[in-house]
C-alpha positions as CSV (number, residue, x, y, z in Angstrom):
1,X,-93.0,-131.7,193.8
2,X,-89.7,-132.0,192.2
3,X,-88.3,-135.3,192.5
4,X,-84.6,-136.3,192.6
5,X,-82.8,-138.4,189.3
6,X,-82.6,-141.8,191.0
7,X,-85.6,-143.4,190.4
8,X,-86.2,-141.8,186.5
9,X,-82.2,-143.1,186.2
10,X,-82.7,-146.2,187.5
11,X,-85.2,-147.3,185.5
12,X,-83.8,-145.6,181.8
13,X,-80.9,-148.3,182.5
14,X,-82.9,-151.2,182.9
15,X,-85.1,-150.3,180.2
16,X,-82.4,-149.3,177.9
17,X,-83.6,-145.7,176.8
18,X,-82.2,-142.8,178.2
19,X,-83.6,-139.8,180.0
20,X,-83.0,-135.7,178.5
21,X,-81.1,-133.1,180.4
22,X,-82.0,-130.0,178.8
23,X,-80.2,-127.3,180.2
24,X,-81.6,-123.9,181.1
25,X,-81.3,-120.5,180.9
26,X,-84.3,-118.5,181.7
27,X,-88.0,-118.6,181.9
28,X,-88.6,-119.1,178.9
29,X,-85.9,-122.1,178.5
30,X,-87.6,-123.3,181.6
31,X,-91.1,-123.0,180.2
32,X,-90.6,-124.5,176.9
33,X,-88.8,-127.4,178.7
34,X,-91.7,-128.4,181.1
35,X,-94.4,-128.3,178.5
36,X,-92.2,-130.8,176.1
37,X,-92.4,-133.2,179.4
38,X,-95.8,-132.8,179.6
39,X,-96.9,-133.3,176.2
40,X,-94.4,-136.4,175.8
41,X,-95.3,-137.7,179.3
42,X,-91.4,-138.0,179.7
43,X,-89.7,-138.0,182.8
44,X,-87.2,-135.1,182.1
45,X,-84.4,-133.3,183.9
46,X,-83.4,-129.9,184.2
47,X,-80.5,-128.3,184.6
48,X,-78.2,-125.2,185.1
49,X,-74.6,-125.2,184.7
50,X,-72.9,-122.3,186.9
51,X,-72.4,-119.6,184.4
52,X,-76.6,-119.7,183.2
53,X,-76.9,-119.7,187.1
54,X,-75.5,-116.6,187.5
55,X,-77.1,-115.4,184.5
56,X,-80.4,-115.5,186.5
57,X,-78.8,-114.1,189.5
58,X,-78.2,-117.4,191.1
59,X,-79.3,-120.6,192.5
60,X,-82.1,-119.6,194.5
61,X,-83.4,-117.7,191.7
62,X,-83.4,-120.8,189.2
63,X,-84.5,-123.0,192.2
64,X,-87.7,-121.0,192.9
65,X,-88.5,-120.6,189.3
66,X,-88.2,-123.9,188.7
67,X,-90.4,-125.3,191.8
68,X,-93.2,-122.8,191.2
69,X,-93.3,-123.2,187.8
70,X,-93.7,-126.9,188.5
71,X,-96.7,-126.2,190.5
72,X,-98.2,-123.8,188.4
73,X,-98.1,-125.9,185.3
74,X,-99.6,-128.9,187.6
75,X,-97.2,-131.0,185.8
76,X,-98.5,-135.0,185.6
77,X,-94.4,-135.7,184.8
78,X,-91.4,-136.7,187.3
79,X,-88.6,-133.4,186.9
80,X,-85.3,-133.2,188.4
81,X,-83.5,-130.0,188.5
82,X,-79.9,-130.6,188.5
83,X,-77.0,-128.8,188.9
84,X,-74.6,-129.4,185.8
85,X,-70.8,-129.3,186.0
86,X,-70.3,-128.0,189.7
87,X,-67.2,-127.2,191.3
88,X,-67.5,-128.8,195.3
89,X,-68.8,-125.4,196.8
90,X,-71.5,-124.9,193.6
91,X,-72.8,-128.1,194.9
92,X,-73.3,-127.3,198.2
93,X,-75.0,-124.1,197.1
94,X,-77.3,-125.7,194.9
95,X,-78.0,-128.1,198.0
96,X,-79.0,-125.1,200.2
97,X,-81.2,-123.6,197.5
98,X,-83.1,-126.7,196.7
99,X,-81.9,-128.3,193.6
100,X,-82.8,-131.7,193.7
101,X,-79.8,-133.2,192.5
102,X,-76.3,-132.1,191.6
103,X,-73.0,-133.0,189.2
104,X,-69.7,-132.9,190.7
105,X,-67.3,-131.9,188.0
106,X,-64.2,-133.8,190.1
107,X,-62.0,-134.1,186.1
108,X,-60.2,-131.2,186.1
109,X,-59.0,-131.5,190.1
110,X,-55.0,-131.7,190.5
111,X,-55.7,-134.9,191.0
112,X,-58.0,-138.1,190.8
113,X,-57.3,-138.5,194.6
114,X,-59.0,-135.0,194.9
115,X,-62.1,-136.0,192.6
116,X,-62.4,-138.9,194.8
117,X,-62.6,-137.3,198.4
118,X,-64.5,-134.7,197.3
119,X,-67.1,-137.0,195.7
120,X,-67.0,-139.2,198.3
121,X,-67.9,-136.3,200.9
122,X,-70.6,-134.6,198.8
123,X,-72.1,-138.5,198.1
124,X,-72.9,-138.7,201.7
125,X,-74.0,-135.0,202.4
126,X,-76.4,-135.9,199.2
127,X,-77.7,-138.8,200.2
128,X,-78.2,-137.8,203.5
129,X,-81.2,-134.7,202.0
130,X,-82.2,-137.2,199.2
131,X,-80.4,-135.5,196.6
132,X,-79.3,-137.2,193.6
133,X,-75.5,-137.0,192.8
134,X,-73.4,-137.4,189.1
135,X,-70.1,-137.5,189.0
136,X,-67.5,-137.5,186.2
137,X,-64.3,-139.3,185.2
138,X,-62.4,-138.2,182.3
139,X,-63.2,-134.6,181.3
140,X,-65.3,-133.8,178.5
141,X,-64.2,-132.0,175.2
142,X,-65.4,-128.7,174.0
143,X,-66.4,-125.6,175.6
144,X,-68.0,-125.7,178.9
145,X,-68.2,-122.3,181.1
146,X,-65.1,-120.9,179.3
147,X,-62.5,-124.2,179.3
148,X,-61.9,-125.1,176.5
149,X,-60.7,-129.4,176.0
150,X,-60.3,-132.1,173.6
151,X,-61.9,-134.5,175.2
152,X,-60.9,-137.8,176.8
153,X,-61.5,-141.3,176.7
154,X,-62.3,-142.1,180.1
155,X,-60.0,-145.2,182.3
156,X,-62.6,-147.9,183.2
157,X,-60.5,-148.8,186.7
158,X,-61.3,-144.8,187.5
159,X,-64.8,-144.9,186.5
160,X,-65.6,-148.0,188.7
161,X,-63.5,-146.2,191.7
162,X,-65.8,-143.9,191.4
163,X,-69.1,-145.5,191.5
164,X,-68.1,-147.8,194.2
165,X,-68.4,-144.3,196.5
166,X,-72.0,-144.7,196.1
167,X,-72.8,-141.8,193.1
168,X,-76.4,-142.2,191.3
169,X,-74.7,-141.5,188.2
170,X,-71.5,-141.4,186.3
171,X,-70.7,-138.9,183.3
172,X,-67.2,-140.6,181.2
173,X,-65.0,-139.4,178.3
174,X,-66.1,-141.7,175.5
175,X,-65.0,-139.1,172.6
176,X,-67.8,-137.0,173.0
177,X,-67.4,-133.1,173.8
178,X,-69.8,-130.3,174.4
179,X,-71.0,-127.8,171.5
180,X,-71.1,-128.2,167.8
181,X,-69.0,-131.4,166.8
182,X,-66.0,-130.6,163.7
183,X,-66.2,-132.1,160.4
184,X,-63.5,-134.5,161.3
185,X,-64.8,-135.6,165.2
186,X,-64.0,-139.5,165.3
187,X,-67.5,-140.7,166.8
188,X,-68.2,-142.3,170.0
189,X,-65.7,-144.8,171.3
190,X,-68.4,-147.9,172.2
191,X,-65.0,-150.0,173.2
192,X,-64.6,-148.0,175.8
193,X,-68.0,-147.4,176.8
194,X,-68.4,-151.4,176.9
195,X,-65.1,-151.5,179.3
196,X,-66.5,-148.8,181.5
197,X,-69.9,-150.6,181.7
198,X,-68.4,-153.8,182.4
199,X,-66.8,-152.4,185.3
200,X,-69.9,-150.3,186.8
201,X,-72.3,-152.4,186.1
202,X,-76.1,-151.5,186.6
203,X,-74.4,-147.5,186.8
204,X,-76.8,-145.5,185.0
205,X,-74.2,-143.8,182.6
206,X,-74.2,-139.9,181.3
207,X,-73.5,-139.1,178.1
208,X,-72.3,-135.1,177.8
209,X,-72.1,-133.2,174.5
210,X,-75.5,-134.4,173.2
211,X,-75.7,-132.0,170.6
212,X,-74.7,-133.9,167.2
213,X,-74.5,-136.8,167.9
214,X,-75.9,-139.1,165.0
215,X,-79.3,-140.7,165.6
216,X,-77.6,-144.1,164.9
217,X,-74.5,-143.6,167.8
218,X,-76.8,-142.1,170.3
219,X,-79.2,-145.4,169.9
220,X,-75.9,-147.3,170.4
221,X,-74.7,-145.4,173.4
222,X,-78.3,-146.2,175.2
223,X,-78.2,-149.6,174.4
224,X,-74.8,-150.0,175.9
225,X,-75.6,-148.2,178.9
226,X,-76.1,-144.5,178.7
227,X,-79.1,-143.5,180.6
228,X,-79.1,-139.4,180.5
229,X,-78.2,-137.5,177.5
230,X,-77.4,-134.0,178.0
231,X,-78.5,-131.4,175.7
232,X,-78.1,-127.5,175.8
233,X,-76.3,-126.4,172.6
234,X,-78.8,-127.7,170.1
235,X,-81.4,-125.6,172.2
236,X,-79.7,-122.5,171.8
237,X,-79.1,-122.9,168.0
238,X,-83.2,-123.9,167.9
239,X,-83.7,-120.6,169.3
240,X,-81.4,-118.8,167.8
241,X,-82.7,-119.4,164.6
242,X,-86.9,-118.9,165.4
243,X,-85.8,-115.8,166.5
244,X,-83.7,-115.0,163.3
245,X,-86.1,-116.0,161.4
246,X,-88.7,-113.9,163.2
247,X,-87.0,-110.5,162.9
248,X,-85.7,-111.2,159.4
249,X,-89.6,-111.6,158.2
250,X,-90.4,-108.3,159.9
251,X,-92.7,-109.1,162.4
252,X,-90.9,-107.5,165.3
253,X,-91.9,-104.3,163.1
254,X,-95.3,-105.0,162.9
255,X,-98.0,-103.7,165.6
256,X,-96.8,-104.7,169.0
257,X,-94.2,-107.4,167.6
258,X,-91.6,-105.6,169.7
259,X,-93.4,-107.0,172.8
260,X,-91.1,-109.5,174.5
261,X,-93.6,-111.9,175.0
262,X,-94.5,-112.0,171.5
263,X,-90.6,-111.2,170.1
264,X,-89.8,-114.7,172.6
265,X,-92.3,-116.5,171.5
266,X,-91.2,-118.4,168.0
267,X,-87.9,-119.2,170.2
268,X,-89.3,-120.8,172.7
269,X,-91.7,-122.8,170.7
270,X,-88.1,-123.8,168.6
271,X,-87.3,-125.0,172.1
272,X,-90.0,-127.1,173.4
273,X,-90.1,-128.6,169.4
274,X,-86.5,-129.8,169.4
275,X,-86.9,-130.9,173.2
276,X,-89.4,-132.7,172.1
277,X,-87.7,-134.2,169.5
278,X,-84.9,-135.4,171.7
279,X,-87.6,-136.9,174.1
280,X,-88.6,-139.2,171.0
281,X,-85.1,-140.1,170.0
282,X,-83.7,-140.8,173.4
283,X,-87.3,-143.7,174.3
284,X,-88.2,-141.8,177.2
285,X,-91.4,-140.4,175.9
286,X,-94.2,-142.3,177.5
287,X,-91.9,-142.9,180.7
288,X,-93.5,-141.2,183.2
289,X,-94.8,-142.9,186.1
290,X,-97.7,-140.3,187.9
């Protein structure tokens, strides 16, 4: 069965490597992303942000795929499926339809006071079904679900009012942002990331906007407290290409190349490579504990 991110979380931090968040966006995303666990005997979460929810019709949808594909593959691997950037009622949706654990996207309330009683609240209704909770402090640059920021550099005193509610983990502004990364993007800020560890302490700490990130940074980040790295962007561009590449050579013009399951195919083999591939890079490969 699907297991919460707690435990997998837990022990990333103390064992300074970091578990993947791959996000999904249909079966085949799903598919790919299971059988990268597998053959890396990773622990591995993932997740659906709202917009790739309703993609696939919806929670239940994604939840039920998910599970049953779990079972089907008789995975030997721990997987979460999580919930990523969720307003309050997305949370309690995915709750309802069985996601295991859940992000709380609190950084763009009017308020911090808002972030704070609404993560509060959803802490204890989580808790309370064995869910797994993330929230964030300081929002995250880039594009996510249509907004559009520059990022943020995340205030330490926030970050540690926020884990003192209890959360299993905490996503910060450290100068990262989601999607492809500019020419002239400054890096990550590890000052900041050392202030905000100092003041959560044993935290496990998210690091968003995993796509681009040098090899070099992302070892830093892990060894200074990041313990889930999320990745969806590089997938798409993995796929985007296989499949490029696929119908540029011709084959979807060859006997039954047209077939979905074959014109899919290259794609998600691009996915389940560079998932793999992240596995490696982030030390998680190996971490599995069935």
């Amino acid at each position: 069965m699907l297991v919460n991110a707690k435990q997998m979380l837990d022990l990333a931090e103390a064992g300074h490597y970091a578990v993947g968040a791959f996000n999904t966006n249909d079966l085949e995303w799903c598919h790919a992303i299971m059988n990268a666990a597998e053959e890396t005997q990773s622990p591995v979460i993932i997740q659906c942000s709202m917009s790739a929810a309703k993609y696939q019709t919806g929670y239940k949808t994604v939840s039920k795929l998910v599970h049953a594909m779990y079972d089907a593959l008789d995975l030997t691997v721990p997987v979460a499926l999580h919930l990523d950037h969720g307003t309050y009622d997305a949370c309690l949706e995915c709750i309802d339809a069985g996601f295991t654990s859940v992000m709380y996207d609190g950084s763009h309330e009017e308020s911090f006071d808002v972030n704070m009683k609404n993560t509060a609240e959803l802490v204890k209704i989580c808790h309370a079904k064995g869910i797994s909770i993330e929230a964030e402090v300081g929002g995250i640059g880039g594009v996510e679900d249509g907004v559009v920021g520059k990022g943020e550099l995340a205030d330490p005193d926030q970050c540690a009012a926020i884990a003192d509610l209890g959360v299993d983990m905490l996503a910060c502004g450290i100068g990262n942002i989601h999607g492809l990364y500019p020419d002239n993007w400054e890096g990550l800020d590890f000052g900041v990331l050392a202030a905000i560890k100092a003041k959560t302490g044993a935290m496990p700490l998210v690091l968003h906007g995993g796509t681009g990130i040098p090899a070099d940074q992302i070892a830093k980040a892990i060894q200074n407290g990041i313990a889930k790295i999320n990745v969806n962007t590089e997938l798409q561009v993995a796929f985007s290409d296989a499949t490029c590449e696929y119908v540029e050579s011709g084959a979807a013009k060859k006997g039954k190349g047209y077939d979905p399951r074959k014109f899919l195919a290259p794609g998600a083999a691009a996915i389940q490579a560079k998932t793999e591939e992240k596995i490696r890079e982030f030390g998680s490969a190996g971490r599995g504990w069935n």
